[in-house]
SEMI-315092 format. One record per residue (C-alpha): residue number from 1; x, y, z. Coordinates in Angstrom, 2 decimals. Each point is the difference from the previous one (the first is absolute). Example, Ala and Ser with C-alpha at 12.3 -4.5 7.8 and 13.67 -1.06 7.14 Angstrom:
# SEMI-315092
<1,<12.30,-4.50,7.80>>
<2,<1.37,3.44,-0.66>>
# end
This chain:
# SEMI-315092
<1,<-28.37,-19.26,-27.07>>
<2,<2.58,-2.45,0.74>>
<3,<3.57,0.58,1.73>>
<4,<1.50,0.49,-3.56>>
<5,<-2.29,2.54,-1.25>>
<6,<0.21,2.12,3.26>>
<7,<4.38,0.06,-0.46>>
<8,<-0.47,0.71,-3.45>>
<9,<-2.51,2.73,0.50>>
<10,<2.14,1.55,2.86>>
<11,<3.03,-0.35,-2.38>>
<12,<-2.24,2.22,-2.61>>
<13,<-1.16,2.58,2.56>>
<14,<3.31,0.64,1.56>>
<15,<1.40,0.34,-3.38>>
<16,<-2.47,2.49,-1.51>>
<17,<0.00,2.16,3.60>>
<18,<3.93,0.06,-0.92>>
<19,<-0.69,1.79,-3.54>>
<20,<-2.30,1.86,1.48>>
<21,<2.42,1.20,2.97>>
<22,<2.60,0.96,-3.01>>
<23,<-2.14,1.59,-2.09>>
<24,<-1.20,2.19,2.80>>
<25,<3.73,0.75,1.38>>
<26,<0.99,0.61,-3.85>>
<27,<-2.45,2.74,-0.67>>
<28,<0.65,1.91,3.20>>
<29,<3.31,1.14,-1.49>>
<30,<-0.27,3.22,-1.92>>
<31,<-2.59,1.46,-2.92>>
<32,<1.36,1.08,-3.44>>
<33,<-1.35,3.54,-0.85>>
<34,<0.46,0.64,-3.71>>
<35,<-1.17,3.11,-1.63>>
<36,<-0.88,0.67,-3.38>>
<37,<0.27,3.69,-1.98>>
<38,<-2.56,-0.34,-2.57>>
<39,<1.80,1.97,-2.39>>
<40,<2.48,-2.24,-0.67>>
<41,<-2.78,-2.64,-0.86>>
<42,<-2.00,1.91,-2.39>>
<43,<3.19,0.71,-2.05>>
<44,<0.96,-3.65,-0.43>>
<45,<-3.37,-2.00,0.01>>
<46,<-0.73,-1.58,-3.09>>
<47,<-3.50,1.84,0.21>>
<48,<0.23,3.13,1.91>>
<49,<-1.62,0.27,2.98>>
<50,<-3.59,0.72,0.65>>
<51,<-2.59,2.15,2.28>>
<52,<-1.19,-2.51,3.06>>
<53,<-3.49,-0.74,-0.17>>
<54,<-0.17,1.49,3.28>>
<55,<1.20,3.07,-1.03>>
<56,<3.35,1.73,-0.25>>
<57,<3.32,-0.72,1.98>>
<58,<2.17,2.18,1.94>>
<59,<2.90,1.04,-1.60>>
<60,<2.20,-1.45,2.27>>
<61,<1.85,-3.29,1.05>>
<62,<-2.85,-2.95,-0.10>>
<63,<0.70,-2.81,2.35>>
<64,<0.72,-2.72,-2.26>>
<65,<0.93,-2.86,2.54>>
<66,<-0.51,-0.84,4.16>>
<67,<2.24,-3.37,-0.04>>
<68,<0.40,-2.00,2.85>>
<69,<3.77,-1.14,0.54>>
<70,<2.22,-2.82,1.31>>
<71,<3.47,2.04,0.26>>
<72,<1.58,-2.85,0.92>>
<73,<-0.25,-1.66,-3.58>>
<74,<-1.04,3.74,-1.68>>
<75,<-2.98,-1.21,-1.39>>
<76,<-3.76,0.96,-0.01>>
<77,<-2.25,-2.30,2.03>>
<78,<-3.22,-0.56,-1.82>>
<79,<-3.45,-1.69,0.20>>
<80,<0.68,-0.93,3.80>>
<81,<-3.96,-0.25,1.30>>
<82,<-2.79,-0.81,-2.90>>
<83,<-2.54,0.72,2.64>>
<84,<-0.35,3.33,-0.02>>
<85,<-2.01,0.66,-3.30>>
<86,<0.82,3.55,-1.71>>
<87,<-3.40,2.08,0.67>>
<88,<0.02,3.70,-1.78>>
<89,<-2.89,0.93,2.32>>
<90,<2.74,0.14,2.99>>
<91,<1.68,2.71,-1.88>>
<92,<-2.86,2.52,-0.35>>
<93,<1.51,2.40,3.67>>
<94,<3.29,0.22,-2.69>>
<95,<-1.40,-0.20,-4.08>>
<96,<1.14,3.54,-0.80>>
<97,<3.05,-0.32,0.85>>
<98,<0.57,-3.15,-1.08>>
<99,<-1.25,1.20,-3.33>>
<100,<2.76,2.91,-0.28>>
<101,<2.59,-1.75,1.81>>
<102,<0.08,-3.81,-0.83>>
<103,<-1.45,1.12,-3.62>>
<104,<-0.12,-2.37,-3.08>>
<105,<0.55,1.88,-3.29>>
<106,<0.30,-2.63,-2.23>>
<107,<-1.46,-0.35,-3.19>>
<108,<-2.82,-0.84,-0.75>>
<109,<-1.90,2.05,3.07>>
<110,<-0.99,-2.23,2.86>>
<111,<-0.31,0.88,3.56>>
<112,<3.06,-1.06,2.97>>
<113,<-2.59,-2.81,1.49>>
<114,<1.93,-2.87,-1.95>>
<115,<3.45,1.57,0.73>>
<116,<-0.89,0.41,3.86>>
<117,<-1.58,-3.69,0.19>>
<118,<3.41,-1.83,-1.49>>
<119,<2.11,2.54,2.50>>
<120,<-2.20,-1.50,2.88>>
<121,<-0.13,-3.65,-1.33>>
<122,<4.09,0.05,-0.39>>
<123,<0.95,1.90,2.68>>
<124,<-2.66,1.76,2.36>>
<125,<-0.93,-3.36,1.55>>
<126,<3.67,-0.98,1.23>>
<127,<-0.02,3.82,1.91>>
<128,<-1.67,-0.43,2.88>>
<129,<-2.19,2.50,-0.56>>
<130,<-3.42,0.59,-0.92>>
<131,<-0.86,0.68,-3.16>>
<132,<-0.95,3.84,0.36>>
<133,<3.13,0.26,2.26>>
<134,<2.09,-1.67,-2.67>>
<135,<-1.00,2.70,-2.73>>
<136,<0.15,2.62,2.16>>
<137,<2.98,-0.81,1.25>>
<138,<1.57,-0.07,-3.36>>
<139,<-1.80,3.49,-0.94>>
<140,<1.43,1.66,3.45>>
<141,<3.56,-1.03,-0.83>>
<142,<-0.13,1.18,-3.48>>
<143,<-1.31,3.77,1.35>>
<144,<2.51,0.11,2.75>>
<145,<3.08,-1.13,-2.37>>
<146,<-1.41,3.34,-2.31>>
<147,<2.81,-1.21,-2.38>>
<148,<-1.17,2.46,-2.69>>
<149,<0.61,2.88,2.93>>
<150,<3.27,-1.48,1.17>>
<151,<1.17,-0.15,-3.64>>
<152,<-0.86,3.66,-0.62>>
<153,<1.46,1.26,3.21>>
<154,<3.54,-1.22,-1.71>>
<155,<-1.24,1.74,-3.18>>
<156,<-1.19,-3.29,-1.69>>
<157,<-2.74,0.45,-2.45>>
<158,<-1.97,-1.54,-2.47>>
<159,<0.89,2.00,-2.80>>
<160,<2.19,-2.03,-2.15>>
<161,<3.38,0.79,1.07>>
<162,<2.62,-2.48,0.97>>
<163,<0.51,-0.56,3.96>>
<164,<2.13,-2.32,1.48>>
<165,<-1.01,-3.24,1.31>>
<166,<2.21,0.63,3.15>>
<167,<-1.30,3.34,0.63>>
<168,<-3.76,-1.33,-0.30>>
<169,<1.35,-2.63,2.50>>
<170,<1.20,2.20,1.77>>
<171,<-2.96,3.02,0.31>>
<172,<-2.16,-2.99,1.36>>
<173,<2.38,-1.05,2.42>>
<174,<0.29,3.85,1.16>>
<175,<-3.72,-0.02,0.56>>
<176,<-0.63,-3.65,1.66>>
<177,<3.29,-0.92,1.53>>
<178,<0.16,-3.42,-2.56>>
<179,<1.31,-0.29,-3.26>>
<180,<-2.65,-1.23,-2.56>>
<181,<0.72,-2.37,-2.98>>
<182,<-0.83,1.66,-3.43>>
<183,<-1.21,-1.62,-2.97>>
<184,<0.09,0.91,-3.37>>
<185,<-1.66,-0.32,-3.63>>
<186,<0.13,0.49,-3.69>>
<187,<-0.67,3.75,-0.46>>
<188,<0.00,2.70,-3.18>>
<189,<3.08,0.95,-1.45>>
<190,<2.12,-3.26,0.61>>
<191,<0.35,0.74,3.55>>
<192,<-1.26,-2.07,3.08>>
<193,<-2.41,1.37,2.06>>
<194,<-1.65,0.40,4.04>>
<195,<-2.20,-2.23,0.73>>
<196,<-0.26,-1.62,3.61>>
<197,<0.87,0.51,2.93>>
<198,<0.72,-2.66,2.43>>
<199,<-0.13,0.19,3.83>>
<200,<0.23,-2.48,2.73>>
<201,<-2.60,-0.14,2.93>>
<202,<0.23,-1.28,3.15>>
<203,<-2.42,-2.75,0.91>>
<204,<-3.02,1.72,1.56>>
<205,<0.00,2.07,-3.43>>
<206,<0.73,3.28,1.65>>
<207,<3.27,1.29,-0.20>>
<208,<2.94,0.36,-2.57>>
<209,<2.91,-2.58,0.61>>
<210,<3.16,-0.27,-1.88>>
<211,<0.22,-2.89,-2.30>>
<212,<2.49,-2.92,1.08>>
<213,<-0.40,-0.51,-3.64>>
<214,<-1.16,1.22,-2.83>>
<215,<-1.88,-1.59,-2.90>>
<216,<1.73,0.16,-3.18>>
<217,<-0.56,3.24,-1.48>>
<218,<1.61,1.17,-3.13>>
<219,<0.49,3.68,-1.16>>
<220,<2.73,2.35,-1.44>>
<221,<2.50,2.47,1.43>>
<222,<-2.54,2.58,-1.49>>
<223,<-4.08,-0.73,-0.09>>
<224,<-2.65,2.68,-2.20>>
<225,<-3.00,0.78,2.42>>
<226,<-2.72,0.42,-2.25>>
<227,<-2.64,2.10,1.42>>
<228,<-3.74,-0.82,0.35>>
<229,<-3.56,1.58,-0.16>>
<230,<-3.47,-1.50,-0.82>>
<231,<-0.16,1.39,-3.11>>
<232,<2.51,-3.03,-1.35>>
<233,<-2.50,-2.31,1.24>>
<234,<-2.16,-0.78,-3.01>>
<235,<-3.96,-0.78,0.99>>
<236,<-3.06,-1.00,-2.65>>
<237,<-2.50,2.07,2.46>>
<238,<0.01,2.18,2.49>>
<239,<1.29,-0.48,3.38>>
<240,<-0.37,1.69,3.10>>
<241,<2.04,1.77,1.90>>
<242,<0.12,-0.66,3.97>>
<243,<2.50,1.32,2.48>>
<244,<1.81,-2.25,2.19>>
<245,<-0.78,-0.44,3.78>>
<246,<1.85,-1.00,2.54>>
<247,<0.74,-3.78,0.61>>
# end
């Protein structure tokens, strides 16, 4: 190589080692938590929702997203590190739980392995953790929050009724010490409906943060919470039944 092509391939390392250094700072910021209640997605999918291959859910909130954050522009930070291939085999110590927790009930029946594999590919990689960590991480948070217990506790239940957006806001916050976005969808009787809810994580992935600011999230005064149980689920064979484990 000649003078020239040594400067020029200096100028190209240094630069790439600079995106590299602020991808790495970026994704040490915060996680996104969001959680899903199923109910509210079987009432306004175009096809239902259907029985896992894997077998059936628990009826409870389903992990829907592990983001990793930049709070400084509040916006997800995705697809940081392409070399850390998604392998399902690294999930085996957690499956079950991954299966009732971090569930994929949409129709037609499938299993969660494509909805786990995208979550790694977008987001998993720019956590610093390993892959198994990442999930379990993600599972962990989701049983600690117990939003479906903090919700009852303040006599919030799925069983149609009306509740108040700031009251579910606020029967989270009693329970975790953050206040949680809420996000809302088309449900029966012209009303809006529960259907996430979003925390913030700090950047290890461990504990609950409050959020400097919140994605946009649109709901109501008043939001139905519609319940759920597997019989809504529909399923063309039978599926089995496993109970969850711990993470």
């Amino acid at each position: 190589l000649d003078t020239g092509e040594i400067i020029l391939l200096t100028r190209i390392s240094i630069r790439y080692l600079t995106q590299v250094i602020l991808v790495l700072t970026r994704i040490l910021d915060a996680h996104g938590l969001a959680l899903q209640w199923p109910g509210a997605y079987c009432v306004d999918s175009e096809y239902g929702c259907c029985v896992p291959k894997y077998g059936y859910p628990a009826e409870d909130f389903f992990v829907q997203s592990f983001t990793t954050f930049d709070l400084s522009l509040n916006k997800a930070i995705v697809r940081c590190n392409s070399d850390k291939p998604f392998d399902i085999n690294k999930l085996e110590p957690i499956e079950n739980n991954l299966n009732h927790y971090w569930s994929n009930i949409h129709c037609p029946r499938t299993d969660g392995t494509s909805t786990w594999k995208s979550e790694w590919r977008s987001y998993g990689v720019c956590s610093g953790l390993k892959e198994v960590d990442y999930f379990r991480a993600a599972l962990n948070l989701r049983k600690n929050a117990d939003v479906l217990g903090a919700l009852a506790e303040q006599g919030i239940n799925p069983d149609y009724r009306l509740y108040s957006t700031e009251h579910i806001k606020w029967a989270v916050n009693q329970k975790l010490g953050v206040m949680p976005g809420v996000q809302c969808r088309d449900g029966p009787f012209g009303k809006k409906q529960l259907y996430q809810i979003y925390l913030c994580v700090d950047k290890n992935g461990e504990a609950f943060i409050d959020c400097p600011k919140l994605p946009k999230l649109q709901c109501p005064e008043e939001v139905l919470f519609h319940p759920f149980h597997t019989w809504m689920l529909n399923a063309t064979s039978p599926a089995k039944i496993m109970l969850p484990t711990e993470a």
